[in-house]
Residue frames relative to the residue before (quaternion, step in Angstrom):
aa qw qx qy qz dx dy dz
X 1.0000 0.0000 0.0000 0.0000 0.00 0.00 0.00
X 0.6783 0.5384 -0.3207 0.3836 3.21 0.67 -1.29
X 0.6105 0.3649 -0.3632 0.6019 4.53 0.96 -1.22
X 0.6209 0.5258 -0.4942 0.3061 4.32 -0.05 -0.08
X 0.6573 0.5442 -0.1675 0.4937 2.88 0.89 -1.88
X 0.6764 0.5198 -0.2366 0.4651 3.77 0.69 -0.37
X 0.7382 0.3500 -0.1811 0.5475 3.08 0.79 -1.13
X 0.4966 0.5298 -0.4310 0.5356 3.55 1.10 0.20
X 0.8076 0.2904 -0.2509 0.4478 3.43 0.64 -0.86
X 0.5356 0.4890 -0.4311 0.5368 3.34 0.77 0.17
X 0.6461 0.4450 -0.3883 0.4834 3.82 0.89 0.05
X 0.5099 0.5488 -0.3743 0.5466 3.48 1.09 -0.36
X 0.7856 0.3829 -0.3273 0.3594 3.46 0.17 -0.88
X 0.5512 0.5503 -0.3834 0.4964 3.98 1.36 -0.48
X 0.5460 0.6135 -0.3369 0.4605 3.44 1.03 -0.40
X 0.7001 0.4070 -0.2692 0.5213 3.71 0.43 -1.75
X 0.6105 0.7453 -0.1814 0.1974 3.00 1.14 -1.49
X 0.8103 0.4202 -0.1671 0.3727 3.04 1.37 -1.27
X 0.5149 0.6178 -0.4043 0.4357 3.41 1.69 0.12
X 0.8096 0.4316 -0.1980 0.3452 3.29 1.13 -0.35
X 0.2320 0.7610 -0.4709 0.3811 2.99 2.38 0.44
X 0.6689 0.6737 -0.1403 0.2813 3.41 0.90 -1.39
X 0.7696 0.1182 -0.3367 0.5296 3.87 1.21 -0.17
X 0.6182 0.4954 -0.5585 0.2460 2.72 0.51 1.22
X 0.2769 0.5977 -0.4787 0.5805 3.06 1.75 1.21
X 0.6407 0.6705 -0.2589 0.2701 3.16 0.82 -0.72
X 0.5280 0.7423 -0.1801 0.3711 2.65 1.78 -1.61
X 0.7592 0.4658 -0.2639 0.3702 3.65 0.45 -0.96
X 0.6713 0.4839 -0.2219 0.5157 3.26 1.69 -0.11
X 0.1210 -0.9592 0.2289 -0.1137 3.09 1.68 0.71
X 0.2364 0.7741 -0.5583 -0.1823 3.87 0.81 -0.37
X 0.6690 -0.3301 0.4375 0.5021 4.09 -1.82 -0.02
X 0.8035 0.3570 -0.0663 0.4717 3.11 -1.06 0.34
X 0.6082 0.4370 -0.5236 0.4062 3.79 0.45 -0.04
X 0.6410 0.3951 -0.5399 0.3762 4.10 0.09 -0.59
X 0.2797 0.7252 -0.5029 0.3779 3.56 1.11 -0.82
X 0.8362 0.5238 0.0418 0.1568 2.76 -0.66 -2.05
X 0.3594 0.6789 -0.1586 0.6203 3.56 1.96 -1.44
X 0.7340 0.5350 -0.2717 0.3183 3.18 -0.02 -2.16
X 0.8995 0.3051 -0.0250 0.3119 3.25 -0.08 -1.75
X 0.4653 0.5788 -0.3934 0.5420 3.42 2.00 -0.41
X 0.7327 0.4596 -0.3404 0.3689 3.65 0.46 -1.32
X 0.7008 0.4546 -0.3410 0.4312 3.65 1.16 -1.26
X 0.4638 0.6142 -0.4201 0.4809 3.97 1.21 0.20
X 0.6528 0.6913 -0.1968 0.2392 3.07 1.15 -1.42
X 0.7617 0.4117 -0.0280 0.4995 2.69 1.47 -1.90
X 0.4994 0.6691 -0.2113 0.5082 3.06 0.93 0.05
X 0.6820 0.4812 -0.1573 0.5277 3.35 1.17 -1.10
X 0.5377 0.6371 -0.2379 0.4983 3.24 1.18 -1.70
X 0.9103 0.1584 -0.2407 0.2971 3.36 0.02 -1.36
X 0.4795 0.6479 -0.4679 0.3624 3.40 1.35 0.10
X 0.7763 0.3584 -0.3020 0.4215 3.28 1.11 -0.50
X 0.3478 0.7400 -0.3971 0.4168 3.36 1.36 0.36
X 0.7959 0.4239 -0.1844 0.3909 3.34 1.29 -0.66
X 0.7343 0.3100 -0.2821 0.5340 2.76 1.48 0.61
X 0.6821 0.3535 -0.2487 0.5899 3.31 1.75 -0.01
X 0.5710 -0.6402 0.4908 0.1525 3.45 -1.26 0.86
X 0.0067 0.8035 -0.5701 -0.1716 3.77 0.83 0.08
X 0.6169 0.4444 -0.4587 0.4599 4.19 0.42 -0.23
X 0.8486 0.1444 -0.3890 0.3283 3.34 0.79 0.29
X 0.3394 0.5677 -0.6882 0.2981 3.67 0.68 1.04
X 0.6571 -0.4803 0.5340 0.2288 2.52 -1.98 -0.06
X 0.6686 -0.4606 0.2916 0.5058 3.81 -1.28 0.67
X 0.7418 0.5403 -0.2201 0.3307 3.55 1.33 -1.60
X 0.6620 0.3839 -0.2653 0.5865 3.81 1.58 -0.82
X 0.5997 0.3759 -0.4892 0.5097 3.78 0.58 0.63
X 0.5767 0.4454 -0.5006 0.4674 3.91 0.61 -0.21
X 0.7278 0.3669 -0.3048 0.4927 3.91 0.70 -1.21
X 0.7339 0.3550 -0.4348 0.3825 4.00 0.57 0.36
X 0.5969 0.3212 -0.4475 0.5834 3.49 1.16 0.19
X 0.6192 0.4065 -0.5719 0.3525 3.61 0.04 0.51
X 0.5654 0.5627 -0.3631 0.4814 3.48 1.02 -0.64
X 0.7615 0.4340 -0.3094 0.3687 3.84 0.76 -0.61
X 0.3745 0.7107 -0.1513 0.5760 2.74 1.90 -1.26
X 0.8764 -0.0039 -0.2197 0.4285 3.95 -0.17 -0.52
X 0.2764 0.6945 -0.5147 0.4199 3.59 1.65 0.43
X 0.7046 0.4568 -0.2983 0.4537 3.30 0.38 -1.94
X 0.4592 0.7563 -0.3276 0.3315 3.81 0.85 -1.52
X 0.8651 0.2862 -0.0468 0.4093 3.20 -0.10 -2.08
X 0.3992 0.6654 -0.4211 0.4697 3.77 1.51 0.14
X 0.7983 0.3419 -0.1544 0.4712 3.57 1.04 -0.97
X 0.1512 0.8363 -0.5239 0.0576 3.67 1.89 0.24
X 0.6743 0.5723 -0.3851 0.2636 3.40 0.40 -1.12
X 0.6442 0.5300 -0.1446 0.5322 3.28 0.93 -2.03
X 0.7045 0.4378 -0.3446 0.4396 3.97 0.44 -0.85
X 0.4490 0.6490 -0.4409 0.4276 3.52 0.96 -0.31
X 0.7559 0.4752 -0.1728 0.4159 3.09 0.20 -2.12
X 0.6761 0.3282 -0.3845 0.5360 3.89 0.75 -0.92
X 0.5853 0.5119 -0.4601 0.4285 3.95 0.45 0.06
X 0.5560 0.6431 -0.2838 0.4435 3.55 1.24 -0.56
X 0.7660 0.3620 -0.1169 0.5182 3.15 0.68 -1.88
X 0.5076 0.5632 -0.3738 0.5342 4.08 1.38 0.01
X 0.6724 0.3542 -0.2938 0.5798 3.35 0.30 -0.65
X 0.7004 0.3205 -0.2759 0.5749 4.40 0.09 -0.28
X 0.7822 0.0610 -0.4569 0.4191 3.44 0.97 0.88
X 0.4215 -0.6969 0.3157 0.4868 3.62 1.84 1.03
X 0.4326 0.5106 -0.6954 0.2618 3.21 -0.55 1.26
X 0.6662 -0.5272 0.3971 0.3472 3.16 -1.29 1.34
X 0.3469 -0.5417 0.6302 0.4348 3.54 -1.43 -0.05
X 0.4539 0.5604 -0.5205 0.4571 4.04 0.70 -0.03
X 0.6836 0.5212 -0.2920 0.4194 3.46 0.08 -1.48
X 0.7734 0.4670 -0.1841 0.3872 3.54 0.49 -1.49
X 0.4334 0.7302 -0.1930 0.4917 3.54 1.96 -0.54
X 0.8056 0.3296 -0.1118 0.4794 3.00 0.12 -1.89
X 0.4996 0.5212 -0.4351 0.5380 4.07 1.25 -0.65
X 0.6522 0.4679 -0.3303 0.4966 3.59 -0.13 -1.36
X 0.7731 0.3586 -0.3647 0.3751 4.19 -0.05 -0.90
X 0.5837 0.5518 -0.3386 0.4900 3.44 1.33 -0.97
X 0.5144 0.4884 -0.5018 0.4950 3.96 0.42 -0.64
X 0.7964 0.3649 -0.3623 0.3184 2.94 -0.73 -1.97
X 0.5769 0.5290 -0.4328 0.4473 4.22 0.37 -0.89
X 0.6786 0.5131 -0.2735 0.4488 3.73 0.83 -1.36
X 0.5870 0.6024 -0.2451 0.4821 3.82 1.22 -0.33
X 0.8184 0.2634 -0.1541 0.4869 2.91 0.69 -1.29
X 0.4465 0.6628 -0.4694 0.3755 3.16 0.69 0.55
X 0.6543 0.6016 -0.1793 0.4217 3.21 1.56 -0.85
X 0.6749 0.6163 0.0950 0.3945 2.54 1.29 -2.46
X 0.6909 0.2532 0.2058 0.6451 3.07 1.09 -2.11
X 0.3862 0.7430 -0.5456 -0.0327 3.42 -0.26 0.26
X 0.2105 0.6885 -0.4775 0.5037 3.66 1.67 0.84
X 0.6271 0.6408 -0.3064 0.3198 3.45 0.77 -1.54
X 0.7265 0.5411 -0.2580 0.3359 3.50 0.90 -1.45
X 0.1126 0.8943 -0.3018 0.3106 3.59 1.82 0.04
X 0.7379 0.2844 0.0636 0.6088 2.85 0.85 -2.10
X 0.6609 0.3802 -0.4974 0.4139 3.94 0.11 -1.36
X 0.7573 0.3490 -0.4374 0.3366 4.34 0.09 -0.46
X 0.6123 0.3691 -0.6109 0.3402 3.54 0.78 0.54
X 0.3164 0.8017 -0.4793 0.1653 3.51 0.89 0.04
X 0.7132 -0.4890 0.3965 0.3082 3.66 -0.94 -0.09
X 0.7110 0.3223 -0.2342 0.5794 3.32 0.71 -1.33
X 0.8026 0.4042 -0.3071 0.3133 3.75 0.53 -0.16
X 0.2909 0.7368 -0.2383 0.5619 2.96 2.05 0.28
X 0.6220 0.4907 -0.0642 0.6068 3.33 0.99 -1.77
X 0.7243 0.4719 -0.2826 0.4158 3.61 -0.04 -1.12
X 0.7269 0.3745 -0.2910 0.4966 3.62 0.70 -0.90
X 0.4934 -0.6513 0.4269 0.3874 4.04 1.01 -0.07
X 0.6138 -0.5551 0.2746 0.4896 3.57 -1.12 0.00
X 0.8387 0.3246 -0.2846 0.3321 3.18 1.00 -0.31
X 0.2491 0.6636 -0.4968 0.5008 3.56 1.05 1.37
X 0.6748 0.6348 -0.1974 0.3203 2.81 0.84 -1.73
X 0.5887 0.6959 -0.1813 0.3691 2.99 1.36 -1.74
X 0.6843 0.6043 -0.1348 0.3853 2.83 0.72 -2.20
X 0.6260 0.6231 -0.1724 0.4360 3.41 0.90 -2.09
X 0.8724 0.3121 -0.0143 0.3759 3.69 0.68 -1.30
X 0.6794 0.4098 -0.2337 0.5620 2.93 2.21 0.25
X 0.3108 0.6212 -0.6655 0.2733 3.94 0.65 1.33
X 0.4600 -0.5535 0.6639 0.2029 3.10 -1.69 1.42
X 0.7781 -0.4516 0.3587 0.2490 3.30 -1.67 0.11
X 0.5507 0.5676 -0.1003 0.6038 3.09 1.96 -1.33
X 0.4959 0.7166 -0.2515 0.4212 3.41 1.25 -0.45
X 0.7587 0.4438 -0.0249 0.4762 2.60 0.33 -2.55
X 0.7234 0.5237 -0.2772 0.3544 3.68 0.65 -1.00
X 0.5718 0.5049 -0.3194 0.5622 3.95 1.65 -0.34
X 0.7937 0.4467 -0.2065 0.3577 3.33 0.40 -1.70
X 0.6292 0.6388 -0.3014 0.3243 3.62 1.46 -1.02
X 0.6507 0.4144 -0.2662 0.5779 3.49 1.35 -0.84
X 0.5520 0.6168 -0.4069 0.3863 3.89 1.10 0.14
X 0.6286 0.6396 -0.1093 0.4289 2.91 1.65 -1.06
X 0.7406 0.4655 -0.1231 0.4686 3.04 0.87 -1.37
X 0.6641 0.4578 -0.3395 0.4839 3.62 1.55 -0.44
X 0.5702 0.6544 -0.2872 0.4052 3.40 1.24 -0.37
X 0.7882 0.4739 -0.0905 0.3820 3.07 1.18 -0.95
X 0.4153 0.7344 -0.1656 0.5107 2.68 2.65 -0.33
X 0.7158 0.4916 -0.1901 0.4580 2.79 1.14 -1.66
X 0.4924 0.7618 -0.2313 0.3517 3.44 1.36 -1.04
X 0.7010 0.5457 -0.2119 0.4073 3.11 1.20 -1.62
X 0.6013 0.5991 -0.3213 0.4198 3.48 1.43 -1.48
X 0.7968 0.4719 -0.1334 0.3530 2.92 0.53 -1.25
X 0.3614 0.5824 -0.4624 0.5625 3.59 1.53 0.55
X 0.7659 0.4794 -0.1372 0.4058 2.64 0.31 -1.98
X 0.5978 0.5775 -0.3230 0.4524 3.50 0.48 -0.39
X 0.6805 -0.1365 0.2766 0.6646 3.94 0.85 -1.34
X 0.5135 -0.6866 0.4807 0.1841 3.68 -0.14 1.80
X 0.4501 -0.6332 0.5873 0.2273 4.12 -0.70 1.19
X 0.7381 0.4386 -0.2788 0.4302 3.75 1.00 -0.70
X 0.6558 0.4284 -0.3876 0.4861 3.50 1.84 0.37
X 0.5154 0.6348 -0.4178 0.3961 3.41 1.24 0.04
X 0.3926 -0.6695 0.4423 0.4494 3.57 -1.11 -0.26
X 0.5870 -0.3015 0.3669 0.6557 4.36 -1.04 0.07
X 0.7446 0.3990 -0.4963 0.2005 3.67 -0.32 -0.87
X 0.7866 0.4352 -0.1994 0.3900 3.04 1.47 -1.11
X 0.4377 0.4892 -0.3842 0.6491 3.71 1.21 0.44
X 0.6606 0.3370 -0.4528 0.4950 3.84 -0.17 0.06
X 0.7083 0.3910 -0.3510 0.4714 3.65 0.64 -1.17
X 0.3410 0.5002 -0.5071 0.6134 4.26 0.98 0.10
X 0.8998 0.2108 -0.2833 0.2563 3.06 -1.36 -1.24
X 0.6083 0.5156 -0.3338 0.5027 4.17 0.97 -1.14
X 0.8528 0.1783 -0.3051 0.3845 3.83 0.71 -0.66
X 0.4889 0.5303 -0.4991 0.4804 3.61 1.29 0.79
X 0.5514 0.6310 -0.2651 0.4770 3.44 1.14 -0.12
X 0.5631 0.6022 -0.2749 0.4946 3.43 1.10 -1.30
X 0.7837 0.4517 -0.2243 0.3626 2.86 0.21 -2.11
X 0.5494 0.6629 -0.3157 0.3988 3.43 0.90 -1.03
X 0.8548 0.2373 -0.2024 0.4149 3.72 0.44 -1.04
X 0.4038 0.6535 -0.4351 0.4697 3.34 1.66 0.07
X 0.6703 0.4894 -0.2216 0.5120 3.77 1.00 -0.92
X 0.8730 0.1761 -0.1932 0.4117 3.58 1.04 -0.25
X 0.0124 0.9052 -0.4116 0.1054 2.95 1.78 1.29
X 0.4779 0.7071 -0.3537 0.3828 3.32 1.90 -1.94
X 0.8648 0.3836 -0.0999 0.3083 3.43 -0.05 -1.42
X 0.4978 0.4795 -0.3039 0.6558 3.62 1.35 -0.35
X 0.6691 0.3601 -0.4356 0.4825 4.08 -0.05 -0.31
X 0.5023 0.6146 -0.4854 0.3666 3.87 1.47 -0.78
X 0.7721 0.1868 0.0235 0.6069 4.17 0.68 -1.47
X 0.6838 0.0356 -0.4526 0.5712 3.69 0.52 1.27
X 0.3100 -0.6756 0.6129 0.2680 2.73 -1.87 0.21
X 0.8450 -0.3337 0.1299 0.3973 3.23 -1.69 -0.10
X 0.6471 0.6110 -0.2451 0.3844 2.93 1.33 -1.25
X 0.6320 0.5420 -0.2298 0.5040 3.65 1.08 -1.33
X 0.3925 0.7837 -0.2821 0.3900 3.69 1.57 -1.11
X 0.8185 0.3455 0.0114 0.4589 3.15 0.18 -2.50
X 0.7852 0.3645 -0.3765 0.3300 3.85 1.13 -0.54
X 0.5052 -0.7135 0.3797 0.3024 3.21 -1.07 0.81
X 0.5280 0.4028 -0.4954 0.5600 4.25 0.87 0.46
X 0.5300 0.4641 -0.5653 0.4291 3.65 0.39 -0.42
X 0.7763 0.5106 -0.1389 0.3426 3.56 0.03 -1.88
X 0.3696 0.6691 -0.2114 0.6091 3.91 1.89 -0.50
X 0.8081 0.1361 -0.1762 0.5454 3.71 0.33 -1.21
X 0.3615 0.6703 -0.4677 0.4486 3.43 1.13 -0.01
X 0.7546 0.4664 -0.1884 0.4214 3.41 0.42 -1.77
X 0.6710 0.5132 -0.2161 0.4896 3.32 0.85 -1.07
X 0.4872 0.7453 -0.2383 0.3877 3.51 1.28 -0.48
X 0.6956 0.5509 0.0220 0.4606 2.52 0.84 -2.41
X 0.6399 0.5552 -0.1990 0.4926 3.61 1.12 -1.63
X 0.6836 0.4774 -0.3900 0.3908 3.82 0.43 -1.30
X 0.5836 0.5397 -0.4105 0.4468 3.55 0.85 -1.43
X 0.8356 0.2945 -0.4113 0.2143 3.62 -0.25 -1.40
X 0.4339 0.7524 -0.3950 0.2993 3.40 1.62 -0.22
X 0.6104 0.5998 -0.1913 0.4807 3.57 1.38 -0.46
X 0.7001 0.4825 -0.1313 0.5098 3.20 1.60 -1.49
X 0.7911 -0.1378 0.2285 0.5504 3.43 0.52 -1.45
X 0.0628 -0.9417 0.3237 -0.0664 3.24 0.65 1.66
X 0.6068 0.5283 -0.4201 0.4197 3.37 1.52 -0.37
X 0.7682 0.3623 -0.4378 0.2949 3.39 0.46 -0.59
X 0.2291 0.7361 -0.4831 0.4151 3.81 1.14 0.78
X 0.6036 0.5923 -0.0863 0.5267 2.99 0.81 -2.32
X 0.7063 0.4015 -0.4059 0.4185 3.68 -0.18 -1.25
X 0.7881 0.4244 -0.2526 0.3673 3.36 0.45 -1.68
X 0.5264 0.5904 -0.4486 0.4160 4.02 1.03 -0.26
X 0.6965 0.4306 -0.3059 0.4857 3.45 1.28 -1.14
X 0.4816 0.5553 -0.4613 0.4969 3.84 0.91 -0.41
X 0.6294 0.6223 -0.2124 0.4140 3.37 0.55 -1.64
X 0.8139 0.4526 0.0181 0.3639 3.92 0.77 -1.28
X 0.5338 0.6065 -0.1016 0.5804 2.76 2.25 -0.49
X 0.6650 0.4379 -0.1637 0.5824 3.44 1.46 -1.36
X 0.3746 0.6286 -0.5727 0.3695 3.99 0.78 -0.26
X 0.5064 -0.5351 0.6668 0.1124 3.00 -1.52 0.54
């Protein structure tokens, strides 16, 4: 259980992972004024996100009514900075970068922020489409199928993992370590984690579901969606670590 359930989550993260390989290509194309910019879109962002959080359920839209409410918030927050986005459209175009190119960098930060910043926020970016898509149909599945009984084992699995996660920043920054050494953190604070809550997993799988390795896959992927809610950058870090090592 323990090499599936991993290797499930460690596929989840090459996935999230791989949208965010991308601003940091971006990065080198850098205009004045764009981190600026990041800043004050994302802190709009979050803000938005959770105001409507309190009145909207985001686990239950659809792939299509979470793309059309984070774009609406997404260019709300956006059009708050018209002035300042001009100027970085200005200073993009005098070093030819597309206003697409300069878009898709600027959308990929602000997500890369709130993950940190906002990580409540991500709620909504995994019912989106493209992350829907990214995880295949059967992730998706997996992702969009936790019973209640589910949610009520794995959620306190999650939440200790991500605890532990925290120490272990805090202890020796994940952004001073190298990928090898931040995957081996997160895969054996995980392990250890579900080895300790074996009691309760055997409660809503069985042995059989235990030993197979797609059962134990959506398990992982399970496990992965929750902490995306909880503690989503270091998911994110490890997709880009994960995205970096591809061949």
């Amino acid at each position: 259980m323990k090499i599936s359930a991993t290797a499930a989550f460690l596929f989840l993260c090459l996935l999230l992972g791989g949208r965010h390989a991308a601003a940091q290509t971006a990065a080198a194309d850098t205009v004045p004024g764009q981190a600026r910019f990041v800043s004050r879109v994302a802190a709009s962002l979050c803000t938005r996100i959770q105001e409507e959080g309190r009145t909207t359920k985001f686990e239950t839209l659809t792939s299509k009514q979470a793309d059309d409410l984070l774009l609406r918030l997404m260019m709300t927050s956006m059009s708050d900075q018209s002035t300042e986005y001009a100027a970085l459209l200005s200073a993009a175009r005098r070093q030819k970068l597309s206003s697409d190119k300069l878009g898709r960098a600027v959308g990929l930060e602000a997500v890369k922020k709130l993950s940190v910043s906002c990580p409540n926020s991500m709620s909504l970016f995994v019912r989106t489409t493209s992350a829907q898509k990214e995880m295949g149909a059967s992730g998706a599945k997996a992702f969009n199928d936790v019973s209640a009984e589910e949610k009520a084992v794995i959620q306190p699995i999650a939440d200790s993992i991500c605890v532990k996660l925290r120490a272990e920043d805090a202890r020796q920054p994940f952004k001073q370590r190298t990928a090898a050494e931040r995957t081996e953190v997160i895969t054996t604070v995980m392990q250890g984690t579900i080895v300790k809550n074996m009691a309760p997993l055997m409660s809503i799988y069985s042995m059989e579901q235990i030993s197979n390795k797609d059962s134990m896959r959506a398990f992982g992927i399970k496990l992965a969606s929750i902490m995306m809610t909880q503690c989503p950058s270091y998911i994110i870090m490890m997709g880009e670590d994960a995205k970096k090592g591809k061949p």
